[in-house]
Short mmCIF file of the C-alpha atoms (twelve columns), coordinates in Angstrom:
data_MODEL
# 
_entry.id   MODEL 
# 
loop_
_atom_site.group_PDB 
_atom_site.id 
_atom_site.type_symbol 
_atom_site.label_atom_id 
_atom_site.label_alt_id 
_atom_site.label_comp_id 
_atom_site.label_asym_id 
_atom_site.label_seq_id 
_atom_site.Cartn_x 
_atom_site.Cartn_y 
_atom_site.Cartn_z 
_atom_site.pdbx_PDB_model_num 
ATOM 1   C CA . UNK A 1   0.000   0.000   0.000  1 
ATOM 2   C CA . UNK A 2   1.476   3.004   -1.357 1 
ATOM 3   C CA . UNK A 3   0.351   6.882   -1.107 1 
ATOM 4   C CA . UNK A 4   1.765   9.111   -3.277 1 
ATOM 5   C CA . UNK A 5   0.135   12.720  -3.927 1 
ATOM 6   C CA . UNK A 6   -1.513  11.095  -6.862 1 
ATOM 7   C CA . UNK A 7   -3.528  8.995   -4.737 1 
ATOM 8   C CA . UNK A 8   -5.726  11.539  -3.633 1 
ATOM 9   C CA . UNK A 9   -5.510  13.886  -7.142 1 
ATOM 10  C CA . UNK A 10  -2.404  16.270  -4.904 1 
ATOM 11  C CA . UNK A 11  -3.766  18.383  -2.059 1 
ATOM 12  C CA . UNK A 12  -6.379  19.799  -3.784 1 
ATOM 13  C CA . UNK A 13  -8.801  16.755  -2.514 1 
ATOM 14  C CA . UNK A 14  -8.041  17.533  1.168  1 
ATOM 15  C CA . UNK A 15  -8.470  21.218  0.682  1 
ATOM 16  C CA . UNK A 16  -12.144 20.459  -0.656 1 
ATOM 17  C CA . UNK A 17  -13.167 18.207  2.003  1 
ATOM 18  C CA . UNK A 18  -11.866 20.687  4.272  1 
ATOM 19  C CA . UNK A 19  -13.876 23.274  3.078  1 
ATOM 20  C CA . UNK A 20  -11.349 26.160  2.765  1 
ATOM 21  C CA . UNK A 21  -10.639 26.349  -0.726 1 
ATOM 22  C CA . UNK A 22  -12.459 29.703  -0.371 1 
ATOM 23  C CA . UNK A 23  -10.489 33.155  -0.078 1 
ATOM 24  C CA . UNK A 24  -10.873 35.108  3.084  1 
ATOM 25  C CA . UNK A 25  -10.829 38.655  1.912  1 
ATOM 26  C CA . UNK A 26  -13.206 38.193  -1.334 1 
ATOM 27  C CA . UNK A 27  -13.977 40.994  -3.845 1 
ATOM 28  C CA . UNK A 28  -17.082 42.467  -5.222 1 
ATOM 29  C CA . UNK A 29  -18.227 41.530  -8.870 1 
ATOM 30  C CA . UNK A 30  -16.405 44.668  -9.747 1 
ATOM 31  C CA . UNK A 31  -13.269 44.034  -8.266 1 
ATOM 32  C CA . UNK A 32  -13.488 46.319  -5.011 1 
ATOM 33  C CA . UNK A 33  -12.499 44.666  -2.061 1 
ATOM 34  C CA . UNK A 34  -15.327 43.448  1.087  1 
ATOM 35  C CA . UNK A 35  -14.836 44.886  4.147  1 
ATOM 36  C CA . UNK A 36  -13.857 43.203  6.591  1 
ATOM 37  C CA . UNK A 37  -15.481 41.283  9.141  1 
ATOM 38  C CA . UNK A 38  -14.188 42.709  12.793 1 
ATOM 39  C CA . UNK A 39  -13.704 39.899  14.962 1 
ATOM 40  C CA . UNK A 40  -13.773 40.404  19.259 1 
ATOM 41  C CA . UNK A 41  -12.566 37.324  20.887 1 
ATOM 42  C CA . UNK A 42  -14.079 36.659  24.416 1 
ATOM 43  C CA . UNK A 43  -11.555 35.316  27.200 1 
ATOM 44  C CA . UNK A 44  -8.119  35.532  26.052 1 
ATOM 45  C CA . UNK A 45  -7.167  32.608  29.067 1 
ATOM 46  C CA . UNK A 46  -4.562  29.530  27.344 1 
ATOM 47  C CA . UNK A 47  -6.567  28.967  24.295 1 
ATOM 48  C CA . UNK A 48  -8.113  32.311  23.568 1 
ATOM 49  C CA . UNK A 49  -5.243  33.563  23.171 1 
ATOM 50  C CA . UNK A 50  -4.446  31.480  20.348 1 
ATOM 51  C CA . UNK A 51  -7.775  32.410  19.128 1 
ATOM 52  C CA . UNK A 52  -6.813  35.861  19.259 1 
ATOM 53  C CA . UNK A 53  -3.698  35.259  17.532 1 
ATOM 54  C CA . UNK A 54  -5.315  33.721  14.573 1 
ATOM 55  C CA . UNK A 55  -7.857  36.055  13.824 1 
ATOM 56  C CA . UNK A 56  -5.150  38.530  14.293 1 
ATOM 57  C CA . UNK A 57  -3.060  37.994  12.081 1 
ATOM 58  C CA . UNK A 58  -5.908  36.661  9.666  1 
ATOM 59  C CA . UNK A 59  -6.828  40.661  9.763  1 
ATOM 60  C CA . UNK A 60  -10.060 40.326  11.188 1 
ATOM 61  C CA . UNK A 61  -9.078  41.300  15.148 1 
ATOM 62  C CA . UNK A 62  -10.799 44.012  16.317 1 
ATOM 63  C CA . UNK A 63  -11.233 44.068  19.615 1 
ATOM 64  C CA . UNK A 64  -10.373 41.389  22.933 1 
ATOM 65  C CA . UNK A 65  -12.324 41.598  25.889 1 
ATOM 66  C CA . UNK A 66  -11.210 39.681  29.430 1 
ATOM 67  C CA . UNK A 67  -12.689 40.363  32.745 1 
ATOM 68  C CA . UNK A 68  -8.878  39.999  33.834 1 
ATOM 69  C CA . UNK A 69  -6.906  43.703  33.562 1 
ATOM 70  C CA . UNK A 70  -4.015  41.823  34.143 1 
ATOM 71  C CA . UNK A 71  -4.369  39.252  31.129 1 
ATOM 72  C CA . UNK A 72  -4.942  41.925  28.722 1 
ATOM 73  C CA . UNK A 73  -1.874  44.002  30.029 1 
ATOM 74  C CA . UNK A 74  0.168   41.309  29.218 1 
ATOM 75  C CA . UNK A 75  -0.768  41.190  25.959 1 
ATOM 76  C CA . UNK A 76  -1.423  44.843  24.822 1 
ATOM 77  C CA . UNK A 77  2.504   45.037  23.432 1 
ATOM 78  C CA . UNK A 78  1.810   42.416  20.886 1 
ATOM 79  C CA . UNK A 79  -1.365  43.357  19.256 1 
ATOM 80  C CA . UNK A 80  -1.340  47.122  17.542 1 
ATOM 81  C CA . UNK A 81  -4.732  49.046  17.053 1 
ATOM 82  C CA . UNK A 82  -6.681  46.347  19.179 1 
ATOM 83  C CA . UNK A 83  -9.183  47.627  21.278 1 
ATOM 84  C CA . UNK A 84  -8.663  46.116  24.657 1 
ATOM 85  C CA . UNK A 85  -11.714 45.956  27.023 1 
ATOM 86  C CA . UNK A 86  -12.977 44.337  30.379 1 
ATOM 87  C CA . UNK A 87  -16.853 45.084  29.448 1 
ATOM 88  C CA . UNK A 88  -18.901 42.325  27.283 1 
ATOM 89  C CA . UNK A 89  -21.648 44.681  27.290 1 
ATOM 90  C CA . UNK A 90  -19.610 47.313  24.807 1 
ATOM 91  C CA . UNK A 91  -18.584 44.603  22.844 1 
ATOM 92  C CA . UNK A 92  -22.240 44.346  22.029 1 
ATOM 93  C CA . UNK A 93  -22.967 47.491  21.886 1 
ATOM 94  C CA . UNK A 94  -20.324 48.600  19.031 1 
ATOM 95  C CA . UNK A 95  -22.306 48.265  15.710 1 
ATOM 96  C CA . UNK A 96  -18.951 47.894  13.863 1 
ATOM 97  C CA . UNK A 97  -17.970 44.359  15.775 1 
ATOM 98  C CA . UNK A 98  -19.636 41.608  13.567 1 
ATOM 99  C CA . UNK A 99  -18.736 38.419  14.889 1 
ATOM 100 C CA . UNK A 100 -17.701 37.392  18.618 1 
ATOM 101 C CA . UNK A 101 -15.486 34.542  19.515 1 
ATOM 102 C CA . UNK A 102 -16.242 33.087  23.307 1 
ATOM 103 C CA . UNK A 103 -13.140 31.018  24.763 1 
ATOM 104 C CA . UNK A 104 -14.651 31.254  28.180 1 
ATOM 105 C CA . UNK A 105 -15.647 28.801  30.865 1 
ATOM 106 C CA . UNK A 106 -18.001 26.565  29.451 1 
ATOM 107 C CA . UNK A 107 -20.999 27.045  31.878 1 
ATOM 108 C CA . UNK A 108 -20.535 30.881  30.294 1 
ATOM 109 C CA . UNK A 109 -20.761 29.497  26.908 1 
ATOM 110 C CA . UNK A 110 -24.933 29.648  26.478 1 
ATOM 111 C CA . UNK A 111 -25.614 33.339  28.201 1 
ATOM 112 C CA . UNK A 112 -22.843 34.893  27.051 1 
ATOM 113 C CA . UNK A 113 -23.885 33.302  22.923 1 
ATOM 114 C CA . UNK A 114 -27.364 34.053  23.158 1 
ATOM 115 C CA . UNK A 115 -26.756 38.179  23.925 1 
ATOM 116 C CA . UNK A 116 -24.136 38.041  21.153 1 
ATOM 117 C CA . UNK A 117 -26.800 36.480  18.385 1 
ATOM 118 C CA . UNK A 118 -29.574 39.289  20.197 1 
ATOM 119 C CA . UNK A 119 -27.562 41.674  19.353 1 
ATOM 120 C CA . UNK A 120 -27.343 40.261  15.760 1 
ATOM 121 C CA . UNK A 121 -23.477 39.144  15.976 1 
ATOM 122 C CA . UNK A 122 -22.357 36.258  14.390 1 
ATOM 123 C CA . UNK A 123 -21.087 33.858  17.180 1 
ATOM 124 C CA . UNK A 124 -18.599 31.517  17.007 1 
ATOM 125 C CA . UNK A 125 -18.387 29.535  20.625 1 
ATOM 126 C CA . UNK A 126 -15.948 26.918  22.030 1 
ATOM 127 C CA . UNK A 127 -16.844 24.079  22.912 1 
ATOM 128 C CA . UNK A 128 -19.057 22.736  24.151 1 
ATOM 129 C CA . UNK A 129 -21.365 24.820  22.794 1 
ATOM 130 C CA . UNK A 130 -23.533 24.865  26.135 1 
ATOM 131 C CA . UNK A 131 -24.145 22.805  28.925 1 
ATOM 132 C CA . UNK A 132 -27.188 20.637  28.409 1 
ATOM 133 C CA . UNK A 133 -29.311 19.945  24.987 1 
ATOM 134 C CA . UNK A 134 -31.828 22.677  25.730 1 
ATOM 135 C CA . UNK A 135 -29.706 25.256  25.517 1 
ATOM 136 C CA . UNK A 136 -28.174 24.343  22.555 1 
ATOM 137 C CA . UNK A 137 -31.005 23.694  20.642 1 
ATOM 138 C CA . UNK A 138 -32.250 26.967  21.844 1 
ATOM 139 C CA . UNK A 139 -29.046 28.933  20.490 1 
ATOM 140 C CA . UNK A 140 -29.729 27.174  16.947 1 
ATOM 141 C CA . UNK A 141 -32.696 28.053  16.618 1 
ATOM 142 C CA . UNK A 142 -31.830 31.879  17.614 1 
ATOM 143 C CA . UNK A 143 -29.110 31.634  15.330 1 
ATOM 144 C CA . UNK A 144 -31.524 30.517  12.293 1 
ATOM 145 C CA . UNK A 145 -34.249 32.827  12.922 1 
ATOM 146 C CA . UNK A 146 -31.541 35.883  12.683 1 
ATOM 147 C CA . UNK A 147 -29.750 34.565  9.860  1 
ATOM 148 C CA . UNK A 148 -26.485 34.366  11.759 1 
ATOM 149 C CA . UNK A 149 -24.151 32.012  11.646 1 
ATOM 150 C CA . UNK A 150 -23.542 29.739  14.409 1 
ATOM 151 C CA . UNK A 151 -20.319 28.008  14.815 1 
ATOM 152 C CA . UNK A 152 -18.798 25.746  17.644 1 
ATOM 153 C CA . UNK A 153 -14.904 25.019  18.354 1 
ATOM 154 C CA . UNK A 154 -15.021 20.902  17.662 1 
ATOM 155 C CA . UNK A 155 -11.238 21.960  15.962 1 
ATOM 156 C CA . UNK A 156 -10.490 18.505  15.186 1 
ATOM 157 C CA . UNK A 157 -12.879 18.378  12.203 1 
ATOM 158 C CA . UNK A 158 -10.091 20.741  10.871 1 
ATOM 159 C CA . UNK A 159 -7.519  18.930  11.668 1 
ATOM 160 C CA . UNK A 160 -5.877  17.793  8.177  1 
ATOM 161 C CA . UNK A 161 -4.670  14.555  9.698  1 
ATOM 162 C CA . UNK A 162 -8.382  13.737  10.467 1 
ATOM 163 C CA . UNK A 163 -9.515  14.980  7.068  1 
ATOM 164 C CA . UNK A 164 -6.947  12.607  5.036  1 
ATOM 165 C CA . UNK A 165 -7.927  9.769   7.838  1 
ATOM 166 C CA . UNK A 166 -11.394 10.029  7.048  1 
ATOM 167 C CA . UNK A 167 -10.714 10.000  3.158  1 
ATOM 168 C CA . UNK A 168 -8.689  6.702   3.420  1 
ATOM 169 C CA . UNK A 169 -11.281 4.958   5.554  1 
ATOM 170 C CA . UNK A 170 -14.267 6.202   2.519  1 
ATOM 171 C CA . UNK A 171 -11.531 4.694   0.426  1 
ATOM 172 C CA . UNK A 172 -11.726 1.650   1.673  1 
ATOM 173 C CA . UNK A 173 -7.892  1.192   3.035  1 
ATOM 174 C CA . UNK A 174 -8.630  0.048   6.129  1 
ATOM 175 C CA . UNK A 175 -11.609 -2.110  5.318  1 
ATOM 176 C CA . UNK A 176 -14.481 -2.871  7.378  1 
ATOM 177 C CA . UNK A 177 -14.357 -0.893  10.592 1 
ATOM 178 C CA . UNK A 178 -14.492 -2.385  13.735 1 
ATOM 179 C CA . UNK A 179 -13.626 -0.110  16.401 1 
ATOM 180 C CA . UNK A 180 -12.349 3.404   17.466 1 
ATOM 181 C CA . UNK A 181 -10.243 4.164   20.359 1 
ATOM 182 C CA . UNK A 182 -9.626  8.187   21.674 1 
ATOM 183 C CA . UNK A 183 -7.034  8.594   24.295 1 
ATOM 184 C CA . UNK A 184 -6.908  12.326  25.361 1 
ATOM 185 C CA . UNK A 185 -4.565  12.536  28.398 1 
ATOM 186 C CA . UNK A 186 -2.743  15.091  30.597 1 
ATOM 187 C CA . UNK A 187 -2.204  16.341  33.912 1 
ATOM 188 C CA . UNK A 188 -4.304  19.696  34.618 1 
ATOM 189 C CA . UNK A 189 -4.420  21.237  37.502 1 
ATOM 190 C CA . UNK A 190 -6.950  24.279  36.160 1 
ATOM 191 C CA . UNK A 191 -9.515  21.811  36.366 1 
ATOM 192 C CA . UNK A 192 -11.896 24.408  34.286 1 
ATOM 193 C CA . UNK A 193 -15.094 22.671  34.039 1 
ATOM 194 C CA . UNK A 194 -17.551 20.344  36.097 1 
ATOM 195 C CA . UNK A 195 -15.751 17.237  34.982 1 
ATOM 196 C CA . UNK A 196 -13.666 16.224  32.676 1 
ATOM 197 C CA . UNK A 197 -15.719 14.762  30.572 1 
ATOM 198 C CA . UNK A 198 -17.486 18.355  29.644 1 
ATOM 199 C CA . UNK A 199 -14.009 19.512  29.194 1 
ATOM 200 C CA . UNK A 200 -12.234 17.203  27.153 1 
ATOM 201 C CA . UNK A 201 -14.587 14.476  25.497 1 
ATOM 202 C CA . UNK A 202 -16.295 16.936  22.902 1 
ATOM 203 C CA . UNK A 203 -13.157 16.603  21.373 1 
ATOM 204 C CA . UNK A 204 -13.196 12.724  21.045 1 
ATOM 205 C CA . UNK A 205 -17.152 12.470  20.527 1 
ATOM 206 C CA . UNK A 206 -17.086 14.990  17.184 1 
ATOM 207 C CA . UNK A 207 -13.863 13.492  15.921 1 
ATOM 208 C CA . UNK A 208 -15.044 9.863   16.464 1 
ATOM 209 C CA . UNK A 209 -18.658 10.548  15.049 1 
ATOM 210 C CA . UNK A 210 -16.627 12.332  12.538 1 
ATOM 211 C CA . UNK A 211 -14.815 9.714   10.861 1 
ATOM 212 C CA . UNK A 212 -17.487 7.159   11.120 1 
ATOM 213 C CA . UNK A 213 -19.982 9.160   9.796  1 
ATOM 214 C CA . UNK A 214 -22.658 8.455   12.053 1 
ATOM 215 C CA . UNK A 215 -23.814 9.613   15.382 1 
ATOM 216 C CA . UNK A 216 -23.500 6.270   18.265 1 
ATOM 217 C CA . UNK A 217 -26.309 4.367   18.568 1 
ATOM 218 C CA . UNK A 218 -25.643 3.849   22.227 1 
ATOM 219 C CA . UNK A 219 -23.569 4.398   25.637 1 
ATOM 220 C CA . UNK A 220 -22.697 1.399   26.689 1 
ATOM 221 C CA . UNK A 221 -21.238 1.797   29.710 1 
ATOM 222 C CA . UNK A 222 -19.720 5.128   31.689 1 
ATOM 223 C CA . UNK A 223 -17.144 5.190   34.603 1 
ATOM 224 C CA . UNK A 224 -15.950 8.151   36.184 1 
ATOM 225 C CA . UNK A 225 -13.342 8.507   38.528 1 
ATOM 226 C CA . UNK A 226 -12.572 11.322  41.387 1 
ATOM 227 C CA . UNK A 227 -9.244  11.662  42.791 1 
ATOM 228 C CA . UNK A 228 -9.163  15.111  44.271 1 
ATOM 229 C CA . UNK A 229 -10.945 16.329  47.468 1 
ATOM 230 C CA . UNK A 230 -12.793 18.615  45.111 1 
ATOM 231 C CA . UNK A 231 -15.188 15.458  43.846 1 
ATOM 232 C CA . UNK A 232 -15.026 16.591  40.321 1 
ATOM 233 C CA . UNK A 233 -14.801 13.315  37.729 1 
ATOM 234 C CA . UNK A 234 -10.702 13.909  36.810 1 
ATOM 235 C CA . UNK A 235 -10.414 10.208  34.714 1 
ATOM 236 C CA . UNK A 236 -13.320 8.569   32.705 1 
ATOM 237 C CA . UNK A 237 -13.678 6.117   30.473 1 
ATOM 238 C CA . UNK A 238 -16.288 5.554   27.881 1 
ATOM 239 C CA . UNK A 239 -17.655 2.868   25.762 1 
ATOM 240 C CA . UNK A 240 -20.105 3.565   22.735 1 
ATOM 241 C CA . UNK A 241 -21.254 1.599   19.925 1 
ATOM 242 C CA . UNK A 242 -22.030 2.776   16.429 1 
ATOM 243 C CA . UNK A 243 -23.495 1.704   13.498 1 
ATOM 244 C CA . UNK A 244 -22.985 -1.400  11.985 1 
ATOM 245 C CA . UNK A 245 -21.428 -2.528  15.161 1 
ATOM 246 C CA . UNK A 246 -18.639 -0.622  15.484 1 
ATOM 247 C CA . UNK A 247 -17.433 -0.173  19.139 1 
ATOM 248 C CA . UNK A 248 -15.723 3.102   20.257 1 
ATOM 249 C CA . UNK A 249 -13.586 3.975   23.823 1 
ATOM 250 C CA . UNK A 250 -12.929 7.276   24.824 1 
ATOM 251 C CA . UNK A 251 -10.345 7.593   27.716 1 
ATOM 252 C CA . UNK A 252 -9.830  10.927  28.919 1 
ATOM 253 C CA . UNK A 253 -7.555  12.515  31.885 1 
ATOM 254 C CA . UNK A 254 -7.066  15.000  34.052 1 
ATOM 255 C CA . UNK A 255 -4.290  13.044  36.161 1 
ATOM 256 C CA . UNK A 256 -2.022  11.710  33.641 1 
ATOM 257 C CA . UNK A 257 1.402   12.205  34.017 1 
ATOM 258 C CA . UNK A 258 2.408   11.871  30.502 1 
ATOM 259 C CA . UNK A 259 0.489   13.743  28.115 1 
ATOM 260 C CA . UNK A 260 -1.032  11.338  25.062 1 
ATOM 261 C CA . UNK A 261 -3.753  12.415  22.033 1 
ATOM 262 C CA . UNK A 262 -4.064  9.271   20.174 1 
ATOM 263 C CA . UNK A 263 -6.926  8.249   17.756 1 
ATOM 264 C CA . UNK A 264 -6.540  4.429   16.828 1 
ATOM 265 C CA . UNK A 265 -8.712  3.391   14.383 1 
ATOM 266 C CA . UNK A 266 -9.287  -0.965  13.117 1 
ATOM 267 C CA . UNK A 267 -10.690 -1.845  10.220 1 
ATOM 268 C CA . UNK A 268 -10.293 -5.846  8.723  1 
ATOM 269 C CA . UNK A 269 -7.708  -4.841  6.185  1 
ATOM 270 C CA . UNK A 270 -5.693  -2.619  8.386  1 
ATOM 271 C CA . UNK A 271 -5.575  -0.042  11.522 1 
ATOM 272 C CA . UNK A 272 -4.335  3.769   11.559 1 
ATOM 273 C CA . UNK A 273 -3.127  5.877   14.419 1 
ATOM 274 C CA . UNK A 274 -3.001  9.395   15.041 1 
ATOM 275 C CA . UNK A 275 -0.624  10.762  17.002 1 
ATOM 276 C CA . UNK A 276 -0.924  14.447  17.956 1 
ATOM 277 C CA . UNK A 277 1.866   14.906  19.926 1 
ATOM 278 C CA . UNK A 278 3.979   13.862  17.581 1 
ATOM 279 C CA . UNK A 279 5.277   16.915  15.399 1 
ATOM 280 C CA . UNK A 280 5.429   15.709  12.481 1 
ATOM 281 C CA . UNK A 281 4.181   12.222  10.890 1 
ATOM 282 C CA . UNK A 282 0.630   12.336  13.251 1 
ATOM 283 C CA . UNK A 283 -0.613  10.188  10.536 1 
ATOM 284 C CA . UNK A 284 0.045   5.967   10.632 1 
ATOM 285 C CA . UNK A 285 -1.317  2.794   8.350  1 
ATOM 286 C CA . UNK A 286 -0.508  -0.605  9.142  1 
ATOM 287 C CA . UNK A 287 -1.584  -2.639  6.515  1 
ATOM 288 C CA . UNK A 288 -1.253  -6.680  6.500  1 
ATOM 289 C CA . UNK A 289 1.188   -7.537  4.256  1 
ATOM 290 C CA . UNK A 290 0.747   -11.164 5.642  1 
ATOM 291 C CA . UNK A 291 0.218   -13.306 8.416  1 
ATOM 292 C CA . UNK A 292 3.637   -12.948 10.380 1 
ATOM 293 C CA . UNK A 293 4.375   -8.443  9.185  1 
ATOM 294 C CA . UNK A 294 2.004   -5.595  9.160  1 
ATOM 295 C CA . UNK A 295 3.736   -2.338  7.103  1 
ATOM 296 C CA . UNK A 296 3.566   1.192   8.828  1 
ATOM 297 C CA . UNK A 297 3.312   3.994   6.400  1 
ATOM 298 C CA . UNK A 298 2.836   7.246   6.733  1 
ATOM 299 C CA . UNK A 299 -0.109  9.159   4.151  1 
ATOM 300 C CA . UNK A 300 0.610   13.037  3.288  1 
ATOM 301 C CA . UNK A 301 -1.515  15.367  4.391  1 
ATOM 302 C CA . UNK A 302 -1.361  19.143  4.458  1 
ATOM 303 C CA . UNK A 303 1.436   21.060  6.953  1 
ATOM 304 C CA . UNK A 304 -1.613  23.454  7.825  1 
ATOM 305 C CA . UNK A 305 -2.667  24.766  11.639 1 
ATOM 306 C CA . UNK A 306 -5.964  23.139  12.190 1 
ATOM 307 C CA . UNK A 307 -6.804  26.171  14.393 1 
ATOM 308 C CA . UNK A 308 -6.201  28.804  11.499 1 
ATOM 309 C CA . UNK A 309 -8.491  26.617  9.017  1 
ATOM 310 C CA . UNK A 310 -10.766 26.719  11.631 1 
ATOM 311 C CA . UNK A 311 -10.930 30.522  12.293 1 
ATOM 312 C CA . UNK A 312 -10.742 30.549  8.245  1 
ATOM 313 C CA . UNK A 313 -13.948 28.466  7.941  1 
ATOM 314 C CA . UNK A 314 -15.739 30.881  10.391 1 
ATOM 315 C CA . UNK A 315 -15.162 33.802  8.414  1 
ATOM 316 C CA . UNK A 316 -15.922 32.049  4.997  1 
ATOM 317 C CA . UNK A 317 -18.959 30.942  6.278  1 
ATOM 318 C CA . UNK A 318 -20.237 34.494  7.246  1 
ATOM 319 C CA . UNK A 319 -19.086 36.121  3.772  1 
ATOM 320 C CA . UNK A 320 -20.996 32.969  2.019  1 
ATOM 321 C CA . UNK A 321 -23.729 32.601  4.044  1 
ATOM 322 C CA . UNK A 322 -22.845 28.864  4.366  1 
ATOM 323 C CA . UNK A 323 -23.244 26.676  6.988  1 
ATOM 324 C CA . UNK A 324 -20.415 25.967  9.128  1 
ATOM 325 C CA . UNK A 325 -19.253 22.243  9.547  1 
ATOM 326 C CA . UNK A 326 -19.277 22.411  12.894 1 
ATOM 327 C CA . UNK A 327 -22.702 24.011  13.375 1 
ATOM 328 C CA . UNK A 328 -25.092 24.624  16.133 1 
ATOM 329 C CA . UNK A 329 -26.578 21.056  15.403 1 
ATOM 330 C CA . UNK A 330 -23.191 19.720  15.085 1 
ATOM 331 C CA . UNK A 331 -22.578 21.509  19.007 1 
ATOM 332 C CA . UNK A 332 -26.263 19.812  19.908 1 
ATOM 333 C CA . UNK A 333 -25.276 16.058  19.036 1 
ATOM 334 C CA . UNK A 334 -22.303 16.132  20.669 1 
ATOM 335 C CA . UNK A 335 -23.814 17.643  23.928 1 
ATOM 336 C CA . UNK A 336 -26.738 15.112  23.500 1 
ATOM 337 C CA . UNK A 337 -24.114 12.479  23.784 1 
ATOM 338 C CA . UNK A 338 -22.248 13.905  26.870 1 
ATOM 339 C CA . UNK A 339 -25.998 14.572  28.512 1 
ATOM 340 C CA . UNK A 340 -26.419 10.366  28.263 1 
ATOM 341 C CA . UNK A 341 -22.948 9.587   29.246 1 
ATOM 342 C CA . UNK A 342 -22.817 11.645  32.590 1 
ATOM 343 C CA . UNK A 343 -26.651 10.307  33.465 1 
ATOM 344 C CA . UNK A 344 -25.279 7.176   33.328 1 
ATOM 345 C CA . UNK A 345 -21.573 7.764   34.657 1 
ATOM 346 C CA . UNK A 346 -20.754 4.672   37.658 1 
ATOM 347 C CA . UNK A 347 -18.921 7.588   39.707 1 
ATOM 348 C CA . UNK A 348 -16.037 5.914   41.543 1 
ATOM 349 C CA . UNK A 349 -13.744 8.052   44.464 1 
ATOM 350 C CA . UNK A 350 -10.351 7.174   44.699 1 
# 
């Protein structure tokens, strides 16, 4: 099994099913240039701030807004004609801010979308997009009846290791599936949400779903463990099954000393691995060559920041008045499926 760039017609293939073959500053039919969209980004905490940068130097930053002075001291030296503010409420008051961009705590993540879309900004949201299914759906539908777009953070979707995984599995490389695996662990001791399931697993549940193409058909089983005095779940471990009986296992971690991001994925003619902490090479097949060796190769894909696709898409999908991959219902599915897994969590104190 060999996979040279004419396997998959170049790069242009995974630019399509990425969905960024778009430019981001289009022109008029007469060749003047758009105006741009002016971005704020809300929370500018670890991963805001990489938010911030992208949109930044995308030139569509207009503004960042953090309750913390101190956080957006530290950063006013590296971002010129920003507006820097502590006040959501003038963020959604300035008529030339467009689009808001919420990297905040995720029980924040439903009030703080729904005054951004009443105030008729386009909202993208990190994930997960809320806290429980009503909420969600309730943002949608918002979102929909204002025309706005509606986008939540499930970045791996992005990811163009994930995009050139899920074009070798429609390709039939690995064969048959038979099960997924997600390992997502770390030591954190933020502990930002209510569990670490809300934290980490959207993650694992869009990419999973993802791939397969299908939403599971069913939780099998849910275990949570609690090793802090705080009695939030820190370890869990999920089983799910899918259609046409593939089985998926998410493990994620709170209290892992080494940090691992690994998607393994079986199939009867071979099995792939992705490797995020790897910096280069994320991407492995091993394909039977015969009964005694299996061959590891790795499959090009494009040398692109998932994030900046991502922050790409959003802006794309407000010029072109396109739905966003990772839409509202995309944000509902996956917080359907953490709803069912945490009713159903065996909780377990260690």
């Amino acid at each position: 099994m060999t996979f040279s760039p004419d396997s998959f017609d170049n790069l242009h293939e995974q630019l399509n099913q990425i969905e960024e073959w778009t430019p981001v500053h289009p022109a008029h039919d007469d060749g003047r240039p758009m105006p741009p969209e002016k971005v704020a980004v809300i929370g500018c905490g670890n991963w805001g701030k990489n938010l911030a940068r992208n949109f930044y130097n995308l030139g569509f930053l207009h503004a960042i807004c953090d309750m913390s002075r101190e956080r957006l001291e530290a950063i006013k030296s590296q971002y010129k004609n920003i507006y820097l503010l502590s006040d959501y409420q003038k963020i959604l008051d300035n008529p030339e801010i467009t689009a808001v961009v919420i990297s905040t705590p995720s029980h924040t993540h439903y009030p703080l979308a729904k005054q951004a879309l009443d105030a008729g900004k386009h909202v993208y949201v990190e994930k997960p997009i809320a806290t429980n299914t009503q909420h969600t759906l309730e943002l949608f539908t918002l979102a929909q009846e204002k025309g706005l777009t509606l986008m939540v953070g499930h970045l791996l979707l992005y990811h163009p290791a994930v995009n050139r995984l899920k074009q070798l599995i429609a390709e039939g490389v690995l064969g048959q599936l038979k099960n997924v695996q997600s390992d997502r662990l770390n030591t954190n001791e933020l502990r930002p949400d209510k569990s670490v399931l809300w934290d980490l697993a959207p993650h694992d549940i869009s990419m999973m779903s993802y791939i397969i193409g299908d939403e599971p058909d069913e939780i099998v089983s849910a275990v949570g463990y609690r090793n802090r005095d705080d009695g939030l779940v820190d370890d869990a471990h999920i089983d799910l099954v899918y259609p046409h009986e593939i089985g998926g296992h998410i493990h994620i971690s709170w209290v892992h000393p080494i940090k691992q991001v690994k998607l393994v994925v079986r199939g009867t003619e071979g099995t792939a691995l992705i490797d995020d902490t790897q910096g280069t090479n994320k991407l492995h097949v091993f394909s039977k060559s015969d009964e005694l060796q299996r061959v590891e190769e790795f499959p090009e894909y494009l040398s692109i920041e998932p994030l900046k696709l991502e922050c790409q898409h959003f802006i794309n999908c407000i010029r072109y008045g396109k739905p966003p991959k990772t839409d509202g219902m995309n944000g509902y599915k996956v917080v359907k499926v953490l709803e069912e897994a945490e009713a159903k969590m065996e909780l377990i104190s260690v």
